[in-house]
C-alpha positions in Angstrom: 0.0 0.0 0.0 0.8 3.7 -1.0 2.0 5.9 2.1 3.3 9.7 2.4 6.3 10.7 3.3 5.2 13.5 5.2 3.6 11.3 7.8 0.7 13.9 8.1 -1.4 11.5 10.1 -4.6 14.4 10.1 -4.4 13.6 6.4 -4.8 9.7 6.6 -1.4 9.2 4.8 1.2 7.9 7.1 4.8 6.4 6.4 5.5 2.6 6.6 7.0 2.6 9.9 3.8 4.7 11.2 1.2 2.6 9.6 3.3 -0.5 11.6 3.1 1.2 14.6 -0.7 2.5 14.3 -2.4 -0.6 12.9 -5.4 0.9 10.2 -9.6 0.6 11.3 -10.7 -2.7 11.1 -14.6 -3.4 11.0 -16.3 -6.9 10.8 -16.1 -8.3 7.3 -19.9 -8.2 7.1 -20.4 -5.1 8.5 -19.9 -2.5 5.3 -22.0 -4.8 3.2 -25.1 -4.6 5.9 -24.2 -1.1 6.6 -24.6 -0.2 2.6 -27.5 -2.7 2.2 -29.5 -0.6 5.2 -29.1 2.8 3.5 -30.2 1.9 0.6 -33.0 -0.2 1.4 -34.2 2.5 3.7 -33.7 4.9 0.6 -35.4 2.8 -1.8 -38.0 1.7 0.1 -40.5 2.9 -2.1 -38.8 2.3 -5.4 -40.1 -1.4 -5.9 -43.7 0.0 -6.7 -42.7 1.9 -9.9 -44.0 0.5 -13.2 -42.3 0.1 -16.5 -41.5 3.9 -17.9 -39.9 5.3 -21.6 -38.4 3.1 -23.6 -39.3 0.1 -21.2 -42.2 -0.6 -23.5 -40.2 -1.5 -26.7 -37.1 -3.2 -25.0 -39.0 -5.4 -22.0 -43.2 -5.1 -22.2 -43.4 -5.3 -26.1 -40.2 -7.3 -26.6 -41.0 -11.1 -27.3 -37.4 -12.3 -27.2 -36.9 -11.5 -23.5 -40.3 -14.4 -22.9 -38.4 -17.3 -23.5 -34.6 -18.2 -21.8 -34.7 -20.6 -25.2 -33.8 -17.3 -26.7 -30.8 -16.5 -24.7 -28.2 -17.7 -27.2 -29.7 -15.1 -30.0 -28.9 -13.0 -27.6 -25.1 -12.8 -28.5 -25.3 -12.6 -32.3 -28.8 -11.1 -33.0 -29.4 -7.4 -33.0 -33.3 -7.9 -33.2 -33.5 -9.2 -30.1 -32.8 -6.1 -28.0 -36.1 -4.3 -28.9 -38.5 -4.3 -31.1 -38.1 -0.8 -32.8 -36.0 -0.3 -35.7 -33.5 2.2 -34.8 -33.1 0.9 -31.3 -31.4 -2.1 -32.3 -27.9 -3.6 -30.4 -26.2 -5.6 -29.1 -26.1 -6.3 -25.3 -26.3 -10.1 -24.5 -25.5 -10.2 -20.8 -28.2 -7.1 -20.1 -31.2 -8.8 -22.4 -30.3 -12.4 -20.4 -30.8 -10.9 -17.4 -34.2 -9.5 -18.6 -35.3 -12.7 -19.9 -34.8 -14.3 -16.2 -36.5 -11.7 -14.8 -39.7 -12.5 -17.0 -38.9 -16.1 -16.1 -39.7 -15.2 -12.5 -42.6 -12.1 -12.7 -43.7 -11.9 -16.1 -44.8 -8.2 -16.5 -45.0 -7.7 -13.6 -42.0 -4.9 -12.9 -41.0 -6.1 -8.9 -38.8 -8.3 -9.6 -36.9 -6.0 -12.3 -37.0 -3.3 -10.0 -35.3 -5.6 -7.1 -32.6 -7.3 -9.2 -31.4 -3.2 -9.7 -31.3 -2.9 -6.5 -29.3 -5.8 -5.9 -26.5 -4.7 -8.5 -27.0 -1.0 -6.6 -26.2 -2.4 -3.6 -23.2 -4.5 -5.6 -21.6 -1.5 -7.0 -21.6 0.1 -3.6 -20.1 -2.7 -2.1 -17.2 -2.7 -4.6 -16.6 1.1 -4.4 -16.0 0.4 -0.5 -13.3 -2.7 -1.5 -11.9 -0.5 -4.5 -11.2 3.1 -2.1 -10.3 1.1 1.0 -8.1 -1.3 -0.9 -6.5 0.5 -3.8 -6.3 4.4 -2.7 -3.2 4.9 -1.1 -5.5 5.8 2.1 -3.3 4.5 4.6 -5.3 4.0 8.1 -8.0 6.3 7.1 -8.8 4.0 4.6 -11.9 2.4 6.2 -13.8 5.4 6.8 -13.6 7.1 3.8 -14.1 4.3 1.8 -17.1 3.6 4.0 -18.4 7.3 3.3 -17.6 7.1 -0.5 -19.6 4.2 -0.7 -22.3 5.5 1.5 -22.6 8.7 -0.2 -23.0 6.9 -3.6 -25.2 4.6 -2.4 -28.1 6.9 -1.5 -27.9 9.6 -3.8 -29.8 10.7 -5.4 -28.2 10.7 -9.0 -28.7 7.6 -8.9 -32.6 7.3 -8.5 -32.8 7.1 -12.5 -30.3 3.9 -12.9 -31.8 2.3 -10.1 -35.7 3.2 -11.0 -35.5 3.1 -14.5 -35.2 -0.6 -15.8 -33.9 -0.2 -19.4 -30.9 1.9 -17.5 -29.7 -1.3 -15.7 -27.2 -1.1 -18.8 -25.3 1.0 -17.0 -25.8 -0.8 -13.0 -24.4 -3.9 -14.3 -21.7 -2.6 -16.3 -20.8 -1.0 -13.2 -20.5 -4.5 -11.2 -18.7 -5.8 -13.8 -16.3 -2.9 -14.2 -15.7 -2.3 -10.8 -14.9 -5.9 -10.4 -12.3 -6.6 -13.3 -10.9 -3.4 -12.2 -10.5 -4.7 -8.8 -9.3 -8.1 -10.1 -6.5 -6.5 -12.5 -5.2 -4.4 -9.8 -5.2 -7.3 -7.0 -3.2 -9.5 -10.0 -6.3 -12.0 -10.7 -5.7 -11.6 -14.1 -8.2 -14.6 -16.1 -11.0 -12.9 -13.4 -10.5 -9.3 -14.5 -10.4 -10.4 -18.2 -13.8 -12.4 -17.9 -15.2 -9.8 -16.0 -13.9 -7.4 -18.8 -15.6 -9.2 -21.5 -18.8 -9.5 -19.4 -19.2 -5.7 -18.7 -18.9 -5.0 -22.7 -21.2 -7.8 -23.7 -23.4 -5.6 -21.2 -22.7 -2.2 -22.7 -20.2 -0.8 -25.2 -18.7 1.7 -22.8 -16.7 -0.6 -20.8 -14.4 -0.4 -23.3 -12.3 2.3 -21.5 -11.1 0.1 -18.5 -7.7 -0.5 -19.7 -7.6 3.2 -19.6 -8.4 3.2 -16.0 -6.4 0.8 -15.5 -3.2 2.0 -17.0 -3.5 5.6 -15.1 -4.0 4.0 -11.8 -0.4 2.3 -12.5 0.9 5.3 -13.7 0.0 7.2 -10.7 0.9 4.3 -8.1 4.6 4.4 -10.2 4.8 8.2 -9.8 4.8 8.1 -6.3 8.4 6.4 -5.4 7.3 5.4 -1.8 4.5 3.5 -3.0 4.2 -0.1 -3.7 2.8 -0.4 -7.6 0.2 -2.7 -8.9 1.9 -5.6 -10.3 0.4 -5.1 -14.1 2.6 -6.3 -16.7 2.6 -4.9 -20.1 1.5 -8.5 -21.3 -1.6 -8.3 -19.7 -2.5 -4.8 -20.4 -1.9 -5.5 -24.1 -4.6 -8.4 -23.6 -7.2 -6.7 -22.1 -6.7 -3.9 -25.0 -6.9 -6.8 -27.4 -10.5 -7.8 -25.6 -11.7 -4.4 -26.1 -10.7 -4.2 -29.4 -12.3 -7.8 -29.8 -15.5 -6.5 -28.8 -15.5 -3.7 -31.2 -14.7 -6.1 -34.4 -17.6 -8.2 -32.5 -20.2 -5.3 -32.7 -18.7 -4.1 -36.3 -19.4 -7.6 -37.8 -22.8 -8.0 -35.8 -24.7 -4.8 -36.0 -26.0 -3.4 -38.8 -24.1 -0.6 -40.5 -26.9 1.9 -40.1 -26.7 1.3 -36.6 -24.4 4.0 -35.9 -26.0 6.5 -37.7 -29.3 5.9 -35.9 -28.2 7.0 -32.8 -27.7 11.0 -33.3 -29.2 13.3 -35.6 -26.7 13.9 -38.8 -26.4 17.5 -38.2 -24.4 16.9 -34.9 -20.9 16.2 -35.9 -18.1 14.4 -33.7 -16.7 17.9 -33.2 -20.0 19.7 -31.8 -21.1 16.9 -29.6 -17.5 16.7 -27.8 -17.3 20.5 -27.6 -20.8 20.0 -26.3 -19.5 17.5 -23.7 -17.4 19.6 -21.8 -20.2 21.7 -20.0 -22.7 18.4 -19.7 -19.1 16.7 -17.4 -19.5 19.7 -15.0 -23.1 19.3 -15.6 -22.9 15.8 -14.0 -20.3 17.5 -11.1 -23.1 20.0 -10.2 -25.8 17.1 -9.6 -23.9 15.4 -8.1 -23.6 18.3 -5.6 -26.8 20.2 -5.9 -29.3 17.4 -6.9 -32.3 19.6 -7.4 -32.8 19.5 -11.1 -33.4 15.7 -11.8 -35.3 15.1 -14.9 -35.5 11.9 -16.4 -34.9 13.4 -20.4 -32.4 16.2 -21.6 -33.1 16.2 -25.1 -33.7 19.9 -24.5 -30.2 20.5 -23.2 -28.3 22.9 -26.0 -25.5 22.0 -28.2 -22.6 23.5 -28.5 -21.3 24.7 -31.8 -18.9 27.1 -31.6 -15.6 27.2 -29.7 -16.2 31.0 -29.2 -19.4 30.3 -27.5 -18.6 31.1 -23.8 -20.1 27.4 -22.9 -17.2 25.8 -24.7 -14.1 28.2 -24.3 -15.5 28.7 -20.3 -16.4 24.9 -19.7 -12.6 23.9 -21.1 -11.2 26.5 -18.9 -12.8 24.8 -15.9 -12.3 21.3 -16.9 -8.4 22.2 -17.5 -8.1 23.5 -13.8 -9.5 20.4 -12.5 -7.1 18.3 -14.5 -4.2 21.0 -13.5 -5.4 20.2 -9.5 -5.5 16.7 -10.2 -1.9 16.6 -11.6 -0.3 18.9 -8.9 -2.1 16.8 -6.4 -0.7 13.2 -7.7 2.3 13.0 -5.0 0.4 14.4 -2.0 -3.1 13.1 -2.1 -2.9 10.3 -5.0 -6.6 9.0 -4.0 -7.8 12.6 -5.3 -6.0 12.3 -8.9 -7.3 9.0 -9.2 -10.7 9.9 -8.9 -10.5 12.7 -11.0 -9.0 10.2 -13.2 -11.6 7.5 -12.6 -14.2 10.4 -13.9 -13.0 11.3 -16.8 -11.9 7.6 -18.2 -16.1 6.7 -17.1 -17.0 9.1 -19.0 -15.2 9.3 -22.3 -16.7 6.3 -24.0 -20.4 8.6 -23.9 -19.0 11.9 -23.9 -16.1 12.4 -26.1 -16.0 11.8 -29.8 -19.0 9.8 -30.5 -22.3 10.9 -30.9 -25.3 10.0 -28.9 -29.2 11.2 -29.0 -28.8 12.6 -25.9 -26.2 15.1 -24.5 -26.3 14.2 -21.6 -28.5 11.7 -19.4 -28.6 11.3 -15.8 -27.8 7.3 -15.7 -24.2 8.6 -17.7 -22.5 9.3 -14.9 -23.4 5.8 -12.9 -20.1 4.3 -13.5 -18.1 7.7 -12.9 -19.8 7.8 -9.0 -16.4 6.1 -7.8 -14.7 9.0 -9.0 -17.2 11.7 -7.6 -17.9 9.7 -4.1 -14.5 9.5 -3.3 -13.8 13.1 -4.1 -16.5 14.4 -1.6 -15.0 11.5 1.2 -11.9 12.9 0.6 -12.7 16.4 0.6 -14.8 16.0 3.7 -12.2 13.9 5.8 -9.8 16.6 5.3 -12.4 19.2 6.3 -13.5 17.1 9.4 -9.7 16.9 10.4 -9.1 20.8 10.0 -12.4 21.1 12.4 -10.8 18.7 14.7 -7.4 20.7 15.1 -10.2 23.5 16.0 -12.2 21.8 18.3 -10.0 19.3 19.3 -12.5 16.5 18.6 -11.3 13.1 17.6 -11.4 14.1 13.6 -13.1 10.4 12.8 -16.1 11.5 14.9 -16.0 15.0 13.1 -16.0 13.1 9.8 -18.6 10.4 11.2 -21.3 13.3 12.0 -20.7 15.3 8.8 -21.0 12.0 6.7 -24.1 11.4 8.5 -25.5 14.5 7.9 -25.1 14.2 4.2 -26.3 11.3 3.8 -29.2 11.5 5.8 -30.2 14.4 3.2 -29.1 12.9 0.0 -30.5 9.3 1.3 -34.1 11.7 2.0 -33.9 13.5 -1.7 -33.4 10.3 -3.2 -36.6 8.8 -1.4 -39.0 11.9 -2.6 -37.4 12.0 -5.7 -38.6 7.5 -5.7 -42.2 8.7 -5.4 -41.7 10.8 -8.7 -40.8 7.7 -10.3 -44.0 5.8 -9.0 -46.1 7.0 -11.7 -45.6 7.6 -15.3 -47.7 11.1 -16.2 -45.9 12.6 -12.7 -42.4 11.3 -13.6 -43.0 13.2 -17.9 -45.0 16.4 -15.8 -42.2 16.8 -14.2 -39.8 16.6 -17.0 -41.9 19.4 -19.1 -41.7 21.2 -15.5 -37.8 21.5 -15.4 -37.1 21.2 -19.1 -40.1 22.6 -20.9 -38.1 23.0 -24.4 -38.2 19.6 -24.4 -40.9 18.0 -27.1 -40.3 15.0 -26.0 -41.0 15.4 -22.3 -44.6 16.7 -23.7 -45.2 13.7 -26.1 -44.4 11.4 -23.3 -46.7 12.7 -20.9 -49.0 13.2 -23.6 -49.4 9.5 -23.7 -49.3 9.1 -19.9 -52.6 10.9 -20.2 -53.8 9.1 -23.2 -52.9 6.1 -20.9 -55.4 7.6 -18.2 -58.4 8.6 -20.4 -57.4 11.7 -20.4 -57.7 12.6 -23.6 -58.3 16.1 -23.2 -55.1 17.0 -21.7 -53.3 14.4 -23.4 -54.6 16.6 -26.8 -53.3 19.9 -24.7 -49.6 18.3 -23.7 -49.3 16.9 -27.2 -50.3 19.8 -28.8 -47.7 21.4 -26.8 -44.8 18.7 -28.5 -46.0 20.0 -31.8 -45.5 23.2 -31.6 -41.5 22.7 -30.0 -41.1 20.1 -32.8 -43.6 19.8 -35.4 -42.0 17.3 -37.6 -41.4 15.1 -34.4 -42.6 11.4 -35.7 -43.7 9.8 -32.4 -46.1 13.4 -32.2 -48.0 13.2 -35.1 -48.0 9.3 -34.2 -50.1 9.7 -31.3 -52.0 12.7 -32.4 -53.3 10.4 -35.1 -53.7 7.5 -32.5 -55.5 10.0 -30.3 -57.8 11.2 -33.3 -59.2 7.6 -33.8 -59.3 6.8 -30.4 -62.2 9.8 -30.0 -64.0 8.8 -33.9 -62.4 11.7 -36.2 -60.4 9.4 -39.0 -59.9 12.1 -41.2 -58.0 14.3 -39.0 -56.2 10.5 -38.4 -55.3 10.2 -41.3 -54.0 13.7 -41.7 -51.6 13.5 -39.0 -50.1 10.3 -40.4 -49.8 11.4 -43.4 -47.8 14.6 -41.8 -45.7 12.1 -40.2 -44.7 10.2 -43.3 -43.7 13.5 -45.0 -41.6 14.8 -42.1 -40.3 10.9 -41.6 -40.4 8.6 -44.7 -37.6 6.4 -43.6 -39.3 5.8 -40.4 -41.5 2.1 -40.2 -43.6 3.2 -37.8 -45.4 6.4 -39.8 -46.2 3.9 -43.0 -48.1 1.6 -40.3 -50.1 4.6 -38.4 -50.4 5.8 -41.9 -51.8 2.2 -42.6 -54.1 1.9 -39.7 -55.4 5.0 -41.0 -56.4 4.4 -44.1 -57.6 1.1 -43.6 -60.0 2.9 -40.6 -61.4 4.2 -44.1 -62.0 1.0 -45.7 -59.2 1.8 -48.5 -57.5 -1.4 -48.2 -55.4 -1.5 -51.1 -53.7 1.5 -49.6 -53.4 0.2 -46.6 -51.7 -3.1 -48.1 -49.4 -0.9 -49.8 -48.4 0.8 -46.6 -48.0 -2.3 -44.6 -45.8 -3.4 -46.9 -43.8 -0.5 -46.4 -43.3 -0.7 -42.9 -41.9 -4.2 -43.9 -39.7 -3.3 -46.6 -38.4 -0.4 -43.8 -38.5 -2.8 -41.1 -38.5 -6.9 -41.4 -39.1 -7.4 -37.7 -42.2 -5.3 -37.9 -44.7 -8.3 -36.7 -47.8 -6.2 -36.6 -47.4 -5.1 -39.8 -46.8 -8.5 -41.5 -50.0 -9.5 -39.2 -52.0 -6.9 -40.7 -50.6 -7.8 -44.2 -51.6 -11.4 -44.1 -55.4 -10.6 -42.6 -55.3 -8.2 -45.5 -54.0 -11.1 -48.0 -56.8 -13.5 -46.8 -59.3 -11.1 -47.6 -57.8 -10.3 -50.8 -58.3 -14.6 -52.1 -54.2 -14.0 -52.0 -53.8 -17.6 -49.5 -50.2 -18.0 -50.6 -48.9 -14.5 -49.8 -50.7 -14.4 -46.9 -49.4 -17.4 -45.5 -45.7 -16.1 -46.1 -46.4 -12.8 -44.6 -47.7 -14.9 -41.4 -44.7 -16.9 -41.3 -42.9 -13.9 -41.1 -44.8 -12.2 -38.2 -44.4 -15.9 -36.4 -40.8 -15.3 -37.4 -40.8 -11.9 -35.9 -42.4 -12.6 -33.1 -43.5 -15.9 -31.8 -45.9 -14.9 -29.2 -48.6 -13.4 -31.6 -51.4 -16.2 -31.6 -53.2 -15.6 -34.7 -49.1 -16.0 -36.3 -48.7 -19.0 -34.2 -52.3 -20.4 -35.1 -51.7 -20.2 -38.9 -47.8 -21.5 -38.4 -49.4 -24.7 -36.5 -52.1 -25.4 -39.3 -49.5 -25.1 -42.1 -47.3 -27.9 -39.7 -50.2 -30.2 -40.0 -49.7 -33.5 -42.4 
């Protein structure tokens, strides 16, 4: 273990002969892992009664892959299998197993989704404890700040949308699995690290940067001549880069090639979304302190196009001082560059040089908490040891009652902010509250209302979407789906046909367009729109469905038979598919 050799024992770092002298805080090996499972149970408390909320409905309650654990080995090779919409397709094996298993054991039912997240919370937290305590240089102050790191991460209230929000468990169990093959590498349990490596990116892509993390922990354990190194040879760093570069051939080969493209709009260029990524890092850094503006969508948060926009220039400025701190830091307090470190490695997969739909998003930062908790432990040890020198209180009670006092007000934010989550027109009220530029906060409480009878308000909030973004697909969508649902199939049909003009190389607008027309008894049109949404998007099964019923009608038996083979094909649970694939199997 890494000691100072100032021997400043107020700062936790002492030299070898002190640290021999002045054994370190022991607690019971059980005790941290009770301790964190406690806090957040008493902060979750009221998370496990939250239903399924955004884009839950296309990857778990729609999604007929997750409904058999026969379909866990398409899991690894198959993009389709991740959700049923088009441009949400990828490839995340490990995540969509652990869905499956869940719908093994509740069905739709969310409770037992909600409780496995809270499982790998309580995980991660456990392993940010081992990881500060273990591997920060924190001599025989290393207990309590790593308990307080862990703590303080463990009931924040950042966190609410990872935990709460069930298609964000991405980002939970890449966490466990990051945390522990970064443990693993550093402790020399090499095969462990690199299995738990290739298990964190077949959960999500951004794991990738570990042998980043990695490397600048050994590079700052090096630096420090008094410290003992990680034994990491260059052999095995070379491997785990050869994993992650593995795992990028695996998803090149895999996923389809408009993939990519799908998942930002093609006016926002690597250059404007990085430049846009340096204010949404200190974005994260001020939630993390002042948690009082979660929303569960940013789409609404601005990009950043110019380096001479004060947002850029001034948000580089700050990030450079931090960095600049960090560096003149890496002798004296190592465990503080590291976790400035830690932060910036977490991050850079999501918010460098690759675009994403969102500029920022709150479950981002998940895997970056290390970093930020053990910051603020830091931080607040050495503030509890300069009021000890003051008051000439023992400084780990100073520390113990200002960690409490934190916690007990993140642990309290994080349990309003659960009842928020509880319902899903409150949760997308509240987003068009704090971001009201946001068309898709007013779409998607739109349909909350919708979802409530509503319809009324639902025409008000969606109304509302429009006029932000009036070429905004899902909009028109359910402005047409609300038309029909009160009688008016005209003004149905007119919004779907607004949303294949704005939108022609989206599936879904041929189908409402199709629903539409055939609402109108013109079912030649409709055919030709179904077919479409097929040629757009094979997997569609409703749309094959709706072909085929069509095709029956038409005297077409032979076409309609293939285009129920391929709604079977798309999706096995359909029963009128399954019906007409069981009559053909008859001799």
């Amino acid at each position: 273990m890494g000691t100072s050799s100032s021997g400043d024992v107020m700062n936790g770092y002492l030299t070898a002969g002190e640290q021999e002298r002045r054994p370190p805080l022991e607690l019971p090996s059980l005790a941290p892992a009770i301790f964190l499972a406690l806090a957040i149970a008493v902060s979750y408390s009221n998370a496990l009664r939250a239903p399924f909320h955004f884009d839950d409905w296309h990857t778990l309650e729609e999604n007929p892959h997750i409904r058999s654990l026969a379909n866990v080995p398409r899991f690894f090779f198959d993009a389709n299998t991740t959700s049923i919409l088009h441009e949400n397709k990828d490839l995340r094996p490990v995540l969509v197993t652990t869905f499956a298993l869940n719908y093994a054991i509740s069905g739709s039912d969310p409770w037992s989704y909600h409780l496995v997240n809270l499982l790998l919370h309580w995980a991660s937290a456990l392993l940010i404890f081992r990881i500060v305590r273990d591997h920060f240089w924190l001599g025989d102050r290393a207990v309590p700040i790593a308990l307080a790191a862990s703590l303080l991460v463990a009931v924040h209230p950042l966190n609410t949308e990872p935990v709460n929000y069930i298609s964000a468990r991405s980002a939970l169990l890449t966490a466990v699995f990051y945390l522990g093959a970064f443990d693993s590498a550093v402790r020399g349990r090499r095969l462990l690290a690199a299995f738990l490596f290739a298990a964190a990116l077949l959960t999500k892509a951004i794991a990738v940067t570990l042998p980043l993390a990695i490397l600048g922990y050994w590079l700052i354990a090096r630096a420090r001549p008094e410290a003992c190194a990680p034994a990491l040879s260059r052999r095995f760093l070379a491997a785990l880069f050869g994993i992650a570069a593995a795992s990028v051939a695996y998803r090149l080969v895999l996923l389809p090639p408009w993939v990519v493209g799908a998942t930002h709009d093609p006016d926002v260029t690597p250059w404007i979304y990085f430049m846009t990524e340096w204010s949404a890092l200190l974005h994260y850094m001020r939630l993390f302190l002042f948690p009082d503006a979660l929303v569960i969508d940013r789409l609404d948060y601005p990009l950043t196009r110019s380096f001479l926009e004060p947002r850029a220039w001034g948000s580089l400025v700050v990030l450079a001082g931090i960095v600049a701190i960090g560096w003149k830091l890496r002798r004296r307090l190592p465990a503080m560059t590291f976790a400035i470190v830690w932060f910036f490695v977490a991050l850079s997969a999501e918010s460098s040089f690759f675009p994403l739909a969102e500029p920022v998003n709150e479950h981002r930062p998940y895997l970056a908490m290390l970093g930020l908790g053990a910051l603020a432990s830091v931080a607040l040890w050495h503030a509890a040891a300069f009021a000890a020198r003051r008051s000439g209180a023992p400084a780990v009670w100073v520390f113990a009652v200002i960690v409490t006092a934190a916690a007990s007000l993140l642990g309290a934010v994080t349990f309003v902010r659960n009842r928020t989550w509880q319902d899903e027109l409150t949760i997308w009220l509240d987003a068009t509250e704090k971001a009201p530029a946001n068309a898709r906060a007013w779409l998607n409480a739109g349909h909350a209302a919708v979802g409530r009878g509503d319809l009324d308000r639902a025409r008000s909030l969606l109304n509302e979407g429009y006029r932000l973004s009036p070429c905004y697909a899902y909009i028109l969508l359910n402005l047409s789906a609300l038309e029909t649902r009160v009688g008016d199939r005209a003004a149905a049909l007119r919004w779907a046909e607004e949303a294949v003009d704005c939108n022609p190389g989206f599936a879904l607008t041929h189908y409402y367009r199709a629903l539409a027309v055939e609402n109108l008894n013109r079912f030649d049109e409709a055919l030709a729109d179904y077919r479409r949404t097929t040629a757009i998007d094979d997997q569609h099964a409703d749309a094959w469905l709706r072909q085929a019923r069509l095709l029956e009608w038409q005297k077409s038996p032979a076409e309609a038979a293939r285009a129920y083979e391929r709604a079977f094909a798309a999706d096995p649970t359909r029963a009128q598919a399954a019906a007409w694939a069981r009559q053909e199997a008859r001799p």
